[in-house]
C-alpha positions in Angstrom: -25.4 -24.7 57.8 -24.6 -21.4 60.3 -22.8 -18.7 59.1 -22.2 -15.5 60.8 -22.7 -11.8 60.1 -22.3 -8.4 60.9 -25.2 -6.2 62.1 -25.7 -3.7 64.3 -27.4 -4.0 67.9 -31.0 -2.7 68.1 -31.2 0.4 69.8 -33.8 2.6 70.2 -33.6 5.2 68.1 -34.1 9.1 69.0 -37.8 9.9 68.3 -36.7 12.2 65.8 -35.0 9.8 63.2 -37.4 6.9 63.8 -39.3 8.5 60.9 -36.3 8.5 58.6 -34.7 4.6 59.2 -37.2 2.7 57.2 -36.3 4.9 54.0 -32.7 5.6 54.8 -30.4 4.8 51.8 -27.2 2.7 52.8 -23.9 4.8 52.2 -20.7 2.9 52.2 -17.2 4.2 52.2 -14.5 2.5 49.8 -13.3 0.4 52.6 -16.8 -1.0 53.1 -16.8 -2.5 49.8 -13.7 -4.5 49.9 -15.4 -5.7 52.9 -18.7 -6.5 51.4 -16.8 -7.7 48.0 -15.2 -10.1 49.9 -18.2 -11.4 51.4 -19.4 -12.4 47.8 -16.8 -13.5 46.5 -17.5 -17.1 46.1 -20.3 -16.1 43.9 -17.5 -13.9 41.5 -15.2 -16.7 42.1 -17.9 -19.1 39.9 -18.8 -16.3 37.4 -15.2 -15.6 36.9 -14.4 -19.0 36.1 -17.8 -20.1 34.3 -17.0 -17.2 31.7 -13.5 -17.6 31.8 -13.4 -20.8 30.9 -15.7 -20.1 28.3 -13.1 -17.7 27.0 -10.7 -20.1 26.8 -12.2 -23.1 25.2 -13.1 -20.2 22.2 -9.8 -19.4 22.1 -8.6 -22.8 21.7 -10.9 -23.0 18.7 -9.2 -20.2 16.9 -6.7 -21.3 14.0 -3.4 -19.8 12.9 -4.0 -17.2 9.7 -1.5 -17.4 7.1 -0.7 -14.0 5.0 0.8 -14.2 1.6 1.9 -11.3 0.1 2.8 -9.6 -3.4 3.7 -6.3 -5.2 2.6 -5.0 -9.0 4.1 -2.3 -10.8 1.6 -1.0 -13.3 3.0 1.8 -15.9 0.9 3.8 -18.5 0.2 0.8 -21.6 -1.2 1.2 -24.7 -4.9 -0.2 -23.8 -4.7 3.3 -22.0 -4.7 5.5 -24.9 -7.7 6.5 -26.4 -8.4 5.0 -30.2 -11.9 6.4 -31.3 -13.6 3.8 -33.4 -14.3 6.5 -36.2 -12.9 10.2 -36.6 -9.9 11.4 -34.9 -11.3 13.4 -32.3 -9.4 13.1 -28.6 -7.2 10.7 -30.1 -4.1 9.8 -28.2 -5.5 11.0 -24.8 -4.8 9.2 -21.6 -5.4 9.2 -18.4 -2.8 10.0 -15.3 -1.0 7.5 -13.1 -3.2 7.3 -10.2 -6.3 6.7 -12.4 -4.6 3.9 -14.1 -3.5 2.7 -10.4 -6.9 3.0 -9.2 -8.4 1.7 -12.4 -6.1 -1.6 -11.9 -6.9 -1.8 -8.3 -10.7 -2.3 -9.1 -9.9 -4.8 -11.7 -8.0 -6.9 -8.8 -10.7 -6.6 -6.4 -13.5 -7.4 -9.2 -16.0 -10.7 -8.0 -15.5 -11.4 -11.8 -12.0 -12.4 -11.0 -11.8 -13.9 -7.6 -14.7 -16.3 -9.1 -12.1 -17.4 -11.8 -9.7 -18.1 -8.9 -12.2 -19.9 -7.5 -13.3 -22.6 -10.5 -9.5 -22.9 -11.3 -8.3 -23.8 -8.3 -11.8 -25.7 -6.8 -14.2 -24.8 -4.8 -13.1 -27.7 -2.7 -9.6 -26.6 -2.4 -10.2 -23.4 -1.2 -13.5 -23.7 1.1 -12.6 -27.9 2.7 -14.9 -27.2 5.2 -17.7 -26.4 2.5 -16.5 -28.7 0.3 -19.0 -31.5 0.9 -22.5 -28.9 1.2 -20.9 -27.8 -2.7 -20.8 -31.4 -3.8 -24.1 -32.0 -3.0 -25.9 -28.6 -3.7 -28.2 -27.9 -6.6 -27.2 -25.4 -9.4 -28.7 -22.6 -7.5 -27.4 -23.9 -4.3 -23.8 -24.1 -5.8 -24.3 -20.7 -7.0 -25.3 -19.0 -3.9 -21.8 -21.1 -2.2 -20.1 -19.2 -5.0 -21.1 -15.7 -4.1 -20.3 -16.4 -0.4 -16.7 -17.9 -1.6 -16.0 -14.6 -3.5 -17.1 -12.6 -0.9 -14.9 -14.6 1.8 -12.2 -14.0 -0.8 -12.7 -10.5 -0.8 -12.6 -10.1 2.9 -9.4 -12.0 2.8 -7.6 -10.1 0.0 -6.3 -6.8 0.7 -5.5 -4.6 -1.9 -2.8 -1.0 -1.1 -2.0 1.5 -3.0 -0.5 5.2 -2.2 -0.8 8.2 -4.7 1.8 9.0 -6.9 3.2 5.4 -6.6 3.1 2.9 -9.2 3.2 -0.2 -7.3 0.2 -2.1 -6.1 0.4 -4.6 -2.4 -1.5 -7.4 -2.5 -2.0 -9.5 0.9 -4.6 -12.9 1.0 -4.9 -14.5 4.7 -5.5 -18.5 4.4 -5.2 -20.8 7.2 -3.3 -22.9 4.6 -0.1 -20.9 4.0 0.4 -23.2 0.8 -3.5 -22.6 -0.1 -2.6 -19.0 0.6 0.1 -18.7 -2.1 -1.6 -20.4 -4.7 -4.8 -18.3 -4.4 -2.6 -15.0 -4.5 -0.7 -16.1 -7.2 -3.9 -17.7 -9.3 -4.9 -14.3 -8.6 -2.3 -12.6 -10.3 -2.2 -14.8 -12.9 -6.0 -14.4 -13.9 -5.8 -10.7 -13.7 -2.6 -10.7 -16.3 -5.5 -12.4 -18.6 -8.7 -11.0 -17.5 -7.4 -7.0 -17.8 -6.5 -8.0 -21.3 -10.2 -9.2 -22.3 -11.2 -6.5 -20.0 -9.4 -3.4 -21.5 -8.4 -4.7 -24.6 -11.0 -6.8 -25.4 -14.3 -6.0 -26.0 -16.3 -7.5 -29.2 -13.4 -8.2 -31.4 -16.0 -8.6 -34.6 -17.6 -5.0 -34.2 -14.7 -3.6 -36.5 -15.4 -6.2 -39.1 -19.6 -5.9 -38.5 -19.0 -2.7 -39.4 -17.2 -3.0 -42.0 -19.0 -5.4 -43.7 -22.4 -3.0 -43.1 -20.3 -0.3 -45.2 -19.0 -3.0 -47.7 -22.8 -3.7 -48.4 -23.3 -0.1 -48.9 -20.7 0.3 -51.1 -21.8 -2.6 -53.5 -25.2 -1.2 -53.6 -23.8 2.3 -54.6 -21.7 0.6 -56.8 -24.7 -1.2 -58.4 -26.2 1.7 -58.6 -23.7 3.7 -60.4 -23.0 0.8 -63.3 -26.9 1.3 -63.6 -26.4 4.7 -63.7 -23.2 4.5 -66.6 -25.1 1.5 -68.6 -28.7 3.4 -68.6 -27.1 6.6 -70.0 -24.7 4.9 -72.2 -21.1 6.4 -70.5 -18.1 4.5 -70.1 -16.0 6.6 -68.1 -18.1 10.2 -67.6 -14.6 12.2 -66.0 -13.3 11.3 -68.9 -15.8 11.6 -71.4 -16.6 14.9 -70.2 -12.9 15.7 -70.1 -12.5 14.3 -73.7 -16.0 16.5 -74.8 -14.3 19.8 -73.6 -11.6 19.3 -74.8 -13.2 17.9 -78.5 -15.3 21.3 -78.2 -12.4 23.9 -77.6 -10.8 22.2 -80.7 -14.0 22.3 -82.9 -14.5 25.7 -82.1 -11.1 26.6 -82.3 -11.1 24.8 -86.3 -14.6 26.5 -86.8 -13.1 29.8 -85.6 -10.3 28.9 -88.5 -12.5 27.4 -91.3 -14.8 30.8 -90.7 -11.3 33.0 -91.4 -10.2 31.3 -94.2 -13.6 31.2 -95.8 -13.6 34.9 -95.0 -10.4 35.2 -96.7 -11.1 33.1 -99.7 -14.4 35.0 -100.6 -12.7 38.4 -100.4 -10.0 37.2 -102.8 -12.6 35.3 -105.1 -14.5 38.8 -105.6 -11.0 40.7 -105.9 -10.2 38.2 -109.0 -13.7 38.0 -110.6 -13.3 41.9 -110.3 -10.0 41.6 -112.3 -11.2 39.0 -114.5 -14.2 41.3 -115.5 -11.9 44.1 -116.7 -9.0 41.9 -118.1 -9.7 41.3 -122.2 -9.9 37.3 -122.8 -7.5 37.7 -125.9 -4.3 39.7 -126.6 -1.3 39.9 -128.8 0.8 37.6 -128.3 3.8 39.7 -130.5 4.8 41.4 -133.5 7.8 42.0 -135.7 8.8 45.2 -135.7 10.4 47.2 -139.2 14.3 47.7 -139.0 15.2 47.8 -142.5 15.9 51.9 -141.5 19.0 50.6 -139.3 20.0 48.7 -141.9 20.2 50.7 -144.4 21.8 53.1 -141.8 24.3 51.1 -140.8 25.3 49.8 -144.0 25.7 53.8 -144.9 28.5 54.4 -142.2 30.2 50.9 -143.7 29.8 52.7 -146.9 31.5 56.3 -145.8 34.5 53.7 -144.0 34.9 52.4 -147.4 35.2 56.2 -149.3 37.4 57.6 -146.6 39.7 55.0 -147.4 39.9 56.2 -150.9 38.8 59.7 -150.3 39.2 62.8 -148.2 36.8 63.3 -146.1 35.9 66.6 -147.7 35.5 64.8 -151.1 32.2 65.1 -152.6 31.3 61.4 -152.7 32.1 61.3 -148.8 30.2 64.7 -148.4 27.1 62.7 -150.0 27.2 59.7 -148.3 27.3 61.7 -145.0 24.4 63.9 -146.5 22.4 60.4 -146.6 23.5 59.6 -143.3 22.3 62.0 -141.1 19.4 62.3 -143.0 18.2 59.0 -141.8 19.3 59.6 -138.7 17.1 62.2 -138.4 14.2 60.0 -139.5 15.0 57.6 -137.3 15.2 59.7 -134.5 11.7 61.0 -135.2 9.9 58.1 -135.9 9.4 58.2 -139.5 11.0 55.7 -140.4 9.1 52.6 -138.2 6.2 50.8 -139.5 4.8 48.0 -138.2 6.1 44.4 -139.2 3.7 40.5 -139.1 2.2 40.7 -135.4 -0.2 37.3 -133.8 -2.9 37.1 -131.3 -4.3 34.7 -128.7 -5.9 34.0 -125.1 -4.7 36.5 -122.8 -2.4 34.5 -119.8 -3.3 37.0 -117.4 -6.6 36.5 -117.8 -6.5 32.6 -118.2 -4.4 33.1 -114.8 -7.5 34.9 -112.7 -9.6 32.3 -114.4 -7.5 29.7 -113.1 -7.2 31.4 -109.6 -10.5 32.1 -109.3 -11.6 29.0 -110.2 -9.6 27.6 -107.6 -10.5 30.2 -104.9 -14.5 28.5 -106.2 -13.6 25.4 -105.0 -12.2 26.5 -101.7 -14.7 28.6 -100.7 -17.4 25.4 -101.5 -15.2 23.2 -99.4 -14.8 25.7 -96.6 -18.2 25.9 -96.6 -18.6 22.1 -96.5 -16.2 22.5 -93.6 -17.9 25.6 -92.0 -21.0 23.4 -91.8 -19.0 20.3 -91.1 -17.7 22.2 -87.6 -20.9 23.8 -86.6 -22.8 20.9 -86.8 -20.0 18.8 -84.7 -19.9 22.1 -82.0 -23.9 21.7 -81.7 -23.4 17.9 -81.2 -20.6 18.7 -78.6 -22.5 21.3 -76.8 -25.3 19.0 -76.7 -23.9 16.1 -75.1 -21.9 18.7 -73.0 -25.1 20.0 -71.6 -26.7 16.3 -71.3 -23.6 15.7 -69.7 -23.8 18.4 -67.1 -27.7 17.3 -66.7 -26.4 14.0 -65.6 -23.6 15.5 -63.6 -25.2 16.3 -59.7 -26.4 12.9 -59.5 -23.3 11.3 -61.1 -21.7 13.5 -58.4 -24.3 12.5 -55.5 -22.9 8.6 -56.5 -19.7 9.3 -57.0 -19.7 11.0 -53.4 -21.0 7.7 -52.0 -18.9 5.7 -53.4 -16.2 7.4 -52.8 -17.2 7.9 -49.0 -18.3 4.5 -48.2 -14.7 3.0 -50.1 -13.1 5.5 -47.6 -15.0 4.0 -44.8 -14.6 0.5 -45.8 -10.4 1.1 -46.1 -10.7 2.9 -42.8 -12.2 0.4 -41.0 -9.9 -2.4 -42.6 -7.0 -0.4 -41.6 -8.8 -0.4 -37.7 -9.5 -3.9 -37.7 -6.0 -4.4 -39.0 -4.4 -2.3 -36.4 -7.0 -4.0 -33.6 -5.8 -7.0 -34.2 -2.2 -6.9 -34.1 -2.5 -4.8 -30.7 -4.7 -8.0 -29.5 -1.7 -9.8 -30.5 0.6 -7.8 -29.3 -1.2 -7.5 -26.0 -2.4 -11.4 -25.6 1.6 -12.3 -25.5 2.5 -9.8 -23.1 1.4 -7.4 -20.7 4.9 -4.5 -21.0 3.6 -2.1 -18.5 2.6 -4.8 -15.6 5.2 -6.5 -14.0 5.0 -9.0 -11.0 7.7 -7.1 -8.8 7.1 -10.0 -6.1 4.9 -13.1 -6.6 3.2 -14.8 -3.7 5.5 -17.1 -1.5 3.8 -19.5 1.2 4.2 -17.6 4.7 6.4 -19.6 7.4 4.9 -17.9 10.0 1.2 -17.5 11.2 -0.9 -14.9 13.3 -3.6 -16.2 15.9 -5.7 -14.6 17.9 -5.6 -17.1 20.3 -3.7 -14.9 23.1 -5.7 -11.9 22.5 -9.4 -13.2 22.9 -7.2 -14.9 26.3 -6.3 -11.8 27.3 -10.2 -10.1 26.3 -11.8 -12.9 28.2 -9.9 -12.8 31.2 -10.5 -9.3 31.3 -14.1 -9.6 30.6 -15.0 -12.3 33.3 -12.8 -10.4 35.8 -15.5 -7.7 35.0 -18.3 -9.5 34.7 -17.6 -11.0 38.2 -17.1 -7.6 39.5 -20.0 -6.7 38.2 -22.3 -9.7 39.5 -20.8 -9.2 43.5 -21.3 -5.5 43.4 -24.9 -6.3 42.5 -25.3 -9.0 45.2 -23.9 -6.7 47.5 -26.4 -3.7 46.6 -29.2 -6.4 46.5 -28.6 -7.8 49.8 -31.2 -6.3 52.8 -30.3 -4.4 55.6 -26.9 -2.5 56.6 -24.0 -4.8 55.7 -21.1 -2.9 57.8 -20.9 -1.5 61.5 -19.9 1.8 59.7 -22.5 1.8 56.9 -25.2 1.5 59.6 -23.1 4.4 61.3 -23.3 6.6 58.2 -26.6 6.0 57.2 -28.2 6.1 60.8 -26.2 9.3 61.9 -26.0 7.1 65.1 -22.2 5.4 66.4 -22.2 1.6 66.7 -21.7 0.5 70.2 -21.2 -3.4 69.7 -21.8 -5.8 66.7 -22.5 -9.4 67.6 -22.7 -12.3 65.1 -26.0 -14.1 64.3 -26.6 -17.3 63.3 -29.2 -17.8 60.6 
């Protein structure tokens, strides 16, 4: 088969560029290479189409992608606030929104969870096309297919969030729009359950361990305060020592009495013996006294009545009998006349009174005594158990302390465990402060990429075929174009003539 070109006519070039044709370097002009392009363009026509309808056939592999979409609204909850196991310090502190948003946001996108979608819904379900190779794997095998489906999971699941907004977007691409929805909304239903365990969670016996380490403790302090009471024979020592102080500021305060009246009682005592040693044991006990002088005076002046009835009183007789009268009287009146009458003696009362008082005042002052010794012998007992007492007291206060600090502990951490509990209650019903604003819904519409990776591989063979007849063209010997040869040579081209290879 002939085909025809275009070259130049030899010529015989000046002698001065003969040394400059066989390295010239072809220079073409823009119109040259549609000229040239042209020439090869069976060979683009067959890349073209060689790569284009490789293109195409891809693109008629690709599948429609389904997109199911939902929305969260996550507000501050409980699980948020701090609760320190023990002590009070930072209690109640929490964290701001975005954190909680951010903190939510990882628990969505966690392998944890999608693998939980994945073994609720099936391996099977979700991954047909691996469905058999997992049927058929080993343990490790089947592991290994897991990892890859939570990773293809997470490349498929698109998580949004914006600061200072509450609400979380959540997007899963299937190319089953019903598989789609049910993986999205597995998802959100997982998450409701796995955040719980997550942030609520934990070990739900640590409180009770704990407790239970502490409630050990406590009966061994316990043990060893009994011991403690039973070795040093107390029953109740707060109260014993209360009941010994008190017993001791009353034994004093009766000593501090006894010791007065004792003092009282022995001054009197020597006060009476004093008297009774100067008080005679007998005296009179009374005598008749002589008053026959009054009689006989008075019987006188009944006498001068009786004359001065019958006489004047100037008569002699009366003058006599007055005579007598004042005689007496006189006598009388200076004593002459008394003389003592029948008198009787005996034991003196006064001093049988200080013998009985002092006698008595005896016998008070040996029972005071009694007493006095009685008291100080009961304030020495007192003071000694008080002092064995406050012997005994630091370690009775080193297990009191214990006790009372491990009893604290062990009602502390019932009240926690208490508390823990209900709020796992309380939290495994509901979940207050996340709401499903929008759950997953199958998408009626899919995207492809089908028209794109046309459009690319169009584009790209158009190139490549461009690419392949410039290089043909730049391979090919000699000056392709009347002009080229023109331009290169610095000579004009007279005449071109085909050839026939």
């Amino acid at each position: 088969m002939s085909t025809s070109a275009w070259t130049s006519v030899p010529h015989d070039p000046p002698p001065r560029m003969a040394a400059a044709i066989g390295g010239a370097r072809p220079k073409y002009a823009p119109t040259d290479f549609v000229t040239l392009l042209w020439r090869e363009r069976f060979l683009m026509l067959v890349v073209f189409l060689v790569i284009a309808v490789l293109g195409v056939g891809f693109a008629m592999t690709l599948k429609k992608s389904y997109t199911a979409e939902s929305s969260l609204f996550v507000r501050l909850g409980q699980e948020y606030v701090y609760e320190p196991r023990a002590g009070d310090a930072g209690r109640g502190a929490v964290p701001n929104i975005d954190e909680v948003i951010q903190s939510e946001a990882e628990i969505l996108g966690s392998g944890e969870l999608r693998e939980r979608v994945i073994r609720k819904i099936g391996f099977a379900k979700i991954f047909p096309k691996a469905a058999r190779k997992y049927a058929g794997a080993t343990p490790e095998g089947k592991r290994k297919l897991m990892i890859e489906g939570r990773d293809a999971i997470g490349k498929n699941l698109k998580i949004q969030t914006a600061p200072d907004n509450s609400i979380i977007r959540l997007g899963f691409q299937h190319d089953d729009p019903e598989m789609a929805e049910k993986v999205l909304n597995t998802l959100l239903e997982e998450y409701l359950i796995y955040r719980r365990s997550l942030l609520i969670g934990g070990d739900s016996n640590i409180l009770q361990r704990q407790r239970d380490i502490f409630s050990q403790k406590l009966s061994e302090a316990d043990a060893a305060y009994q011991s403690f009471l039973t070795t040093n024979d107390i029953g109740d020592f707060t109260a014993q020592k209360t009941a010994l102080t008190q017993l001791q500021a009353q034994v004093e305060q009766q000593k501090y009495a006894i010791d007065a009246q004792l003092q009282d009682r022995t001054g009197r005592l020597a006060v009476v013996e004093t008297e009774l040693a100067r008080t005679p044991a007998e005296a009179i006990l009374y005598r008749d006294v002589d008053m026959s002088a009054s009689t006989k005076l008075a019987q006188l002046k009944l006498d001068r009545e009786g004359l001065l009835a019958r006489y004047t009183p100037g008569a002699g007789p009366v003058q006599d009998i007055n005579a007598q009268i004042a005689q007496l009287e006189a006598g009388l009146a200076a004593g002459r006349t008394n003389g003592e009458g029948a008198r009787r003696s005996g034991p003196n009362p006064i001093w049988q009174t200080l013998a009985t008082t002092r006698n008595d005042l005896r016998a008070e002052v040996a029972a005071l005594q009694q007493s006095q010794a009685a008291y100080a012998q009961q304030v020495t007992d007192v003071n000694t158990r008080l002092l064995r007492l406050a012997q005994l007291e630091p370690q009775f206060n080193e297990l009191s302390r214990d006790r009372d600090v491990l009893s604290s502990n062990v009602r502390d951490f019932t009240v926690k465990e208490q508390q823990d509990e209900a709020q796992r209650q309380m939290s495994a019903e509901s979940s207050d402060n996340i709401r499903i604003v929008q759950r997953a819904v199958a998408p009626s519409t899919g995207k492809s990429l089908k028209k794109p990776v046309l459009a690319l591989a169009i584009l790209f063979a158009g190139f490549t075929a461009l690419c392949a007849g410039l290089l043909r063209m730049f391979l090919r010997p000699g000056l392709q174009t009347p002009a080229s040869a023109s331009r290169t040579l610095g000579m004009p081209v007279l005449a071109t003539a085909g050839v026939k290879r």
